[in-house]
Structures are given as structure tokens and as C-alpha cells.
LUMROTOR-808459 format. One record per atom (N, C-alpha, C): residue number from 1; residue in three letters; x, y, z. Coordinates in Angstrom, 1 decimal, decimal comma. Layout:
% residues N
(NUM 'ALA' (X Y Z))
...
//
This chain:
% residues 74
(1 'UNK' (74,8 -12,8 -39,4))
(1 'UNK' (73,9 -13,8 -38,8))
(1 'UNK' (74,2 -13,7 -37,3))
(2 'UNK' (73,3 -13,8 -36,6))
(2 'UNK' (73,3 -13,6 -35,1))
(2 'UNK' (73,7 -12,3 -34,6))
(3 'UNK' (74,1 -12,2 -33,7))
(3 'UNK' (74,1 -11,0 -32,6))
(3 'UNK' (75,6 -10,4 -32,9))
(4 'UNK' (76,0 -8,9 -33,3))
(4 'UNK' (76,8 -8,1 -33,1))
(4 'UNK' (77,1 -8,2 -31,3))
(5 'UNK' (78,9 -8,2 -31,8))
(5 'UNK' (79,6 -7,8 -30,4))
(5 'UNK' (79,0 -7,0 -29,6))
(6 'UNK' (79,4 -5,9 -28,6))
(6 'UNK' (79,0 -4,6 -28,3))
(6 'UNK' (80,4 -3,7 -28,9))
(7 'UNK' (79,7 -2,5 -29,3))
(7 'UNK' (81,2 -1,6 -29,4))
(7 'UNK' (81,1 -2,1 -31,1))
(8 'UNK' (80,6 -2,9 -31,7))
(8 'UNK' (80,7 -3,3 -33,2))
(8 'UNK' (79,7 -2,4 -34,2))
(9 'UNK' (80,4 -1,6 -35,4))
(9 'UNK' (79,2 -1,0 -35,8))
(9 'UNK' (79,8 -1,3 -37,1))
(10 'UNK' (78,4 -1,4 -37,7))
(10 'UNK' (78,4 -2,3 -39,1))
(10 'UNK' (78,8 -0,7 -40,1))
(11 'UNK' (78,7 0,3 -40,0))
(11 'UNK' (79,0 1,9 -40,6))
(11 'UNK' (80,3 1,5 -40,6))
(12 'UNK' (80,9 1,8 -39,6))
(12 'UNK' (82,6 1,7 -39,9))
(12 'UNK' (83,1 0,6 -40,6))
(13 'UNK' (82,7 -0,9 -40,4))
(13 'UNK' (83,2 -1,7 -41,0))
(13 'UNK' (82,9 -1,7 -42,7))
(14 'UNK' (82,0 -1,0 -43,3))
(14 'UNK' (81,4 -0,9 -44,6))
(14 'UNK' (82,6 0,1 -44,8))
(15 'UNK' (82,9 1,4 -44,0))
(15 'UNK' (83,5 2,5 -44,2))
(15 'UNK' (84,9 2,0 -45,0))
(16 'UNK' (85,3 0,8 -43,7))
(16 'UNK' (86,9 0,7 -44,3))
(16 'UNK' (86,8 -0,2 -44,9))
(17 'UNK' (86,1 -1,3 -45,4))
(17 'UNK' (86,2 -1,9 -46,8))
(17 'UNK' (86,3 -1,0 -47,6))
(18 'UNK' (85,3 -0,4 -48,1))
(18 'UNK' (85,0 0,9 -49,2))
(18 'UNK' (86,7 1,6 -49,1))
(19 'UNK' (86,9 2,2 -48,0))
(19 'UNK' (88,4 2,9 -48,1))
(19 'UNK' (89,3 1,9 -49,0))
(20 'UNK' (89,5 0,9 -48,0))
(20 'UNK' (90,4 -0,2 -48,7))
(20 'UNK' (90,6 -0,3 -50,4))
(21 'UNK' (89,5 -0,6 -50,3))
(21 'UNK' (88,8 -1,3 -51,8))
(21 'UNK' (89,3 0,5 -52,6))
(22 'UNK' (89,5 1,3 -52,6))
(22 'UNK' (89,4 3,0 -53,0))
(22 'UNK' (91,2 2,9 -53,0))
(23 'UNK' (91,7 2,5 -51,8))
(23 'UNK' (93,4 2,2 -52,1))
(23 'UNK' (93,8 1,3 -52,9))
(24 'UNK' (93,4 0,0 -53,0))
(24 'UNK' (93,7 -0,8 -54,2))
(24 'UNK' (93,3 -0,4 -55,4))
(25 'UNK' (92,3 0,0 -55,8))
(25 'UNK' (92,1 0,6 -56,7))
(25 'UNK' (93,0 2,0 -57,7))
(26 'UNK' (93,1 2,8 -56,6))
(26 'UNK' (94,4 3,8 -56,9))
(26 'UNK' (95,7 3,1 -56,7))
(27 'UNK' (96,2 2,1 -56,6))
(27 'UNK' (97,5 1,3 -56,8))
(27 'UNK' (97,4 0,5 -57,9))
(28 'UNK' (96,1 -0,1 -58,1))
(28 'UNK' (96,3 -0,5 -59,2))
(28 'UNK' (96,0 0,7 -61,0))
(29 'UNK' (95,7 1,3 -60,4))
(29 'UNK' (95,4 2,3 -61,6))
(29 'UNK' (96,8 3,2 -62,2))
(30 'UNK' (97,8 3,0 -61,1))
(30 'UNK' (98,6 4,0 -61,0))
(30 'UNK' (99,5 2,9 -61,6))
(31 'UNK' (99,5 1,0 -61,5))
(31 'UNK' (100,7 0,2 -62,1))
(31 'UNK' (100,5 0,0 -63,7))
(32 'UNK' (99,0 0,6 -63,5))
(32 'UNK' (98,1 0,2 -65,7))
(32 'UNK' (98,9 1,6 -65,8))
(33 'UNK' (98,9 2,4 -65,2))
(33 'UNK' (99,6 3,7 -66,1))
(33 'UNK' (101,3 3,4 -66,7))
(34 'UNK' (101,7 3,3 -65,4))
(34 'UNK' (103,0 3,0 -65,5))
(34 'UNK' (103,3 1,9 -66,8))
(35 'UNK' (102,7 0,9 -66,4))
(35 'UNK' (102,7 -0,2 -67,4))
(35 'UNK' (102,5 0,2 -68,7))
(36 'UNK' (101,4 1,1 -69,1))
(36 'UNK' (101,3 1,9 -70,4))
(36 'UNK' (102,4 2,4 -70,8))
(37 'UNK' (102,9 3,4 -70,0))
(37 'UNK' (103,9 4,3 -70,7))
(37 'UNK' (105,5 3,6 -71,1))
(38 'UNK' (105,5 2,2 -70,0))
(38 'UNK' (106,7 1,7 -70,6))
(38 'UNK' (106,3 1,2 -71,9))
(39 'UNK' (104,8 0,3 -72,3))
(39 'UNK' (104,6 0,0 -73,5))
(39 'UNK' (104,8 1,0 -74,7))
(40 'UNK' (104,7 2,4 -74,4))
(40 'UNK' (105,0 3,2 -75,5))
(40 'UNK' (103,5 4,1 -75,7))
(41 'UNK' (102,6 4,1 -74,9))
(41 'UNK' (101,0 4,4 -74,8))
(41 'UNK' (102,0 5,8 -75,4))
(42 'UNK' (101,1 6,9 -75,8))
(42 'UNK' (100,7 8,0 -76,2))
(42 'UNK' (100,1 9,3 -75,9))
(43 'UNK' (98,8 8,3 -74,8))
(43 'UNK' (98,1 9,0 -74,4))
(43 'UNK' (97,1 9,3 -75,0))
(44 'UNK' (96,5 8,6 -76,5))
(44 'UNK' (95,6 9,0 -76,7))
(44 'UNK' (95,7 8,2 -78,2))
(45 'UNK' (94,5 7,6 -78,5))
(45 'UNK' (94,0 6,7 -78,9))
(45 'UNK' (93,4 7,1 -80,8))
(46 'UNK' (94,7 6,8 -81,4))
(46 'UNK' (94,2 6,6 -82,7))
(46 'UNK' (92,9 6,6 -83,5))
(47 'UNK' (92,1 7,5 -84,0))
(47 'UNK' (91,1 7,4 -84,2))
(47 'UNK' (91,1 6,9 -85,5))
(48 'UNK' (89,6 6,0 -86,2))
(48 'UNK' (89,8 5,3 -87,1))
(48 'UNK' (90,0 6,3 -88,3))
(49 'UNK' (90,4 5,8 -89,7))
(49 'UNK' (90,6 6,0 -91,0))
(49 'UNK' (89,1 6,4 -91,5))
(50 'UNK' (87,9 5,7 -91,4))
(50 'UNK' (86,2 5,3 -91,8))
(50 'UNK' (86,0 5,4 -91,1))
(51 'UNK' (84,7 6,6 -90,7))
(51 'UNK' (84,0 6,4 -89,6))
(51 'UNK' (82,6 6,1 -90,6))
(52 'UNK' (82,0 5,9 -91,7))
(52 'UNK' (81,4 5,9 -92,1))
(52 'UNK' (80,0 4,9 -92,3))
(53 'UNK' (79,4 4,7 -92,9))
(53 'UNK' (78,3 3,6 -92,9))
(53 'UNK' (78,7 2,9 -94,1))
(54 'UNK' (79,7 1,9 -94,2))
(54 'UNK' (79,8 0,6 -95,1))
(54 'UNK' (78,7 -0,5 -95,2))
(55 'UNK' (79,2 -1,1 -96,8))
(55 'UNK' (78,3 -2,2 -97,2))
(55 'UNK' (78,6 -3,6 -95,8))
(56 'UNK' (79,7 -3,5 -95,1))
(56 'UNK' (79,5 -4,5 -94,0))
(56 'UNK' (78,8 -4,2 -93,0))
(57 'UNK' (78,7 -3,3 -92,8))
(57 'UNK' (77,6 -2,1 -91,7))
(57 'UNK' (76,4 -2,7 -92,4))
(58 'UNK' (76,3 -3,0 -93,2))
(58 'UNK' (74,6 -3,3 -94,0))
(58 'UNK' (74,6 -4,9 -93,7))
(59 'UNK' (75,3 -5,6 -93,9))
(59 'UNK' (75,0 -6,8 -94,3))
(59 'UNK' (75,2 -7,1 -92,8))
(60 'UNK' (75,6 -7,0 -91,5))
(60 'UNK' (75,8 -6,8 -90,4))
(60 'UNK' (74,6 -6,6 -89,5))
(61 'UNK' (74,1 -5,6 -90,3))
(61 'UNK' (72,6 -5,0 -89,6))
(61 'UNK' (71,4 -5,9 -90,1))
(62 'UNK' (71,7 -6,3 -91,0))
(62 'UNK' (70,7 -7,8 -92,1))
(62 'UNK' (70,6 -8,6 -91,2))
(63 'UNK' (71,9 -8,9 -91,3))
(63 'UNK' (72,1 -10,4 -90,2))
(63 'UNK' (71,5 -10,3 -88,9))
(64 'UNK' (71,6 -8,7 -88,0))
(64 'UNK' (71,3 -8,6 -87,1))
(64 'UNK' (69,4 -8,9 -87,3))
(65 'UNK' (69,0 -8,1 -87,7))
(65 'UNK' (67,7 -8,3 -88,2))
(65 'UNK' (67,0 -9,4 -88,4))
(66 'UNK' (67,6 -9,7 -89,1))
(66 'UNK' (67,1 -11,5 -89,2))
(66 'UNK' (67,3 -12,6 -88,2))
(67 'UNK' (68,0 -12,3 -87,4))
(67 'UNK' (68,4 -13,1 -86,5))
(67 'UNK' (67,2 -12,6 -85,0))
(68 'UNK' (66,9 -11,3 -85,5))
(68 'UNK' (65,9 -10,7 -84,4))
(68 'UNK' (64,5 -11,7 -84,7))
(69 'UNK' (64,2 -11,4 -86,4))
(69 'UNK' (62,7 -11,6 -86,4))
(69 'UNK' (62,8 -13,2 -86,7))
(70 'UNK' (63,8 -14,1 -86,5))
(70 'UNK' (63,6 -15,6 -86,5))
(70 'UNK' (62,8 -15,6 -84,8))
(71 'UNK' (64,0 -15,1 -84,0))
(71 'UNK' (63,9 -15,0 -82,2))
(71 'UNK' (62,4 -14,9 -82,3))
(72 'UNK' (61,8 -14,1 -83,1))
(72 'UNK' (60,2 -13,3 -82,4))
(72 'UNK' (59,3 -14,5 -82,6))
(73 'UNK' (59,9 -15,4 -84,0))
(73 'UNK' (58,9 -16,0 -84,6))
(73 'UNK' (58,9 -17,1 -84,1))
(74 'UNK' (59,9 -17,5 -84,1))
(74 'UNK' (60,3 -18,9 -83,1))
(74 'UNK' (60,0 -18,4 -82,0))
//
């Protein structure tokens, strides 16, 4: 709002937020790592036992359904 300094350019000041915001970001990514590995992380994420289409997968998708065509009707 109002009038820029002289010598003020709104490019650089976008620039070094963005920078900024790019360093916290890589500090914080680097303390969830750290943090992982002392929890015992792996590296890689257990995939499930079932990947399959169960009877709760059905009665789930019912529910969802019906819950859709009440919304349309109502």
C-alpha cells in the first residue's frame, strides 16, 4: 500500500523470502530425518499383509453411496 522507497524492488524482496523459506525448509527436513533414524525408521515402509477388495471395502463403499444419493436427494 502506497508508494515504494526508491532503490526498493519488490523481485528481490520475493527472491529472499522464497530463499529463506528454501533454508528452513532444508533444516527442517534434515531434523525429521535425523529424528527418524534415532526412532529406528528403516527407510522404507512396510507394505500391507491384504491389498485386496474385502467385505469392509463393500460395506464402506455402501455407506459411501448412500450417503451420496441421500446428499443428491436432499
Amino acid at each position: 500500500v502506497g508508494r515504494a522507497p526508491e532503490g526498493f524492488s519488490r523481485t528481490d524482496s520475493i527472491a529472499g523470502i522464497m530463499g529463506m523459506t528454501f533454508i528452513k525448509a532444508m533444516e527442517c527436513s534434515r531434523a525429521m530425518d535425523e529424528a527418524m533414524l534415532c526412532r529406528g525408521f528403516a527407510g522404507a515402509y512396510p507394505a500391507p499383509a491384504r491389498a485386496g477388495f474385502g467385505w469392509r471395502d463393500a460395506v464402506y463403499a455402501a455407506g459411501v453411496a448412500l450417503l451420496a444419493v441421500l446428499c443428491a436427494v436432499l
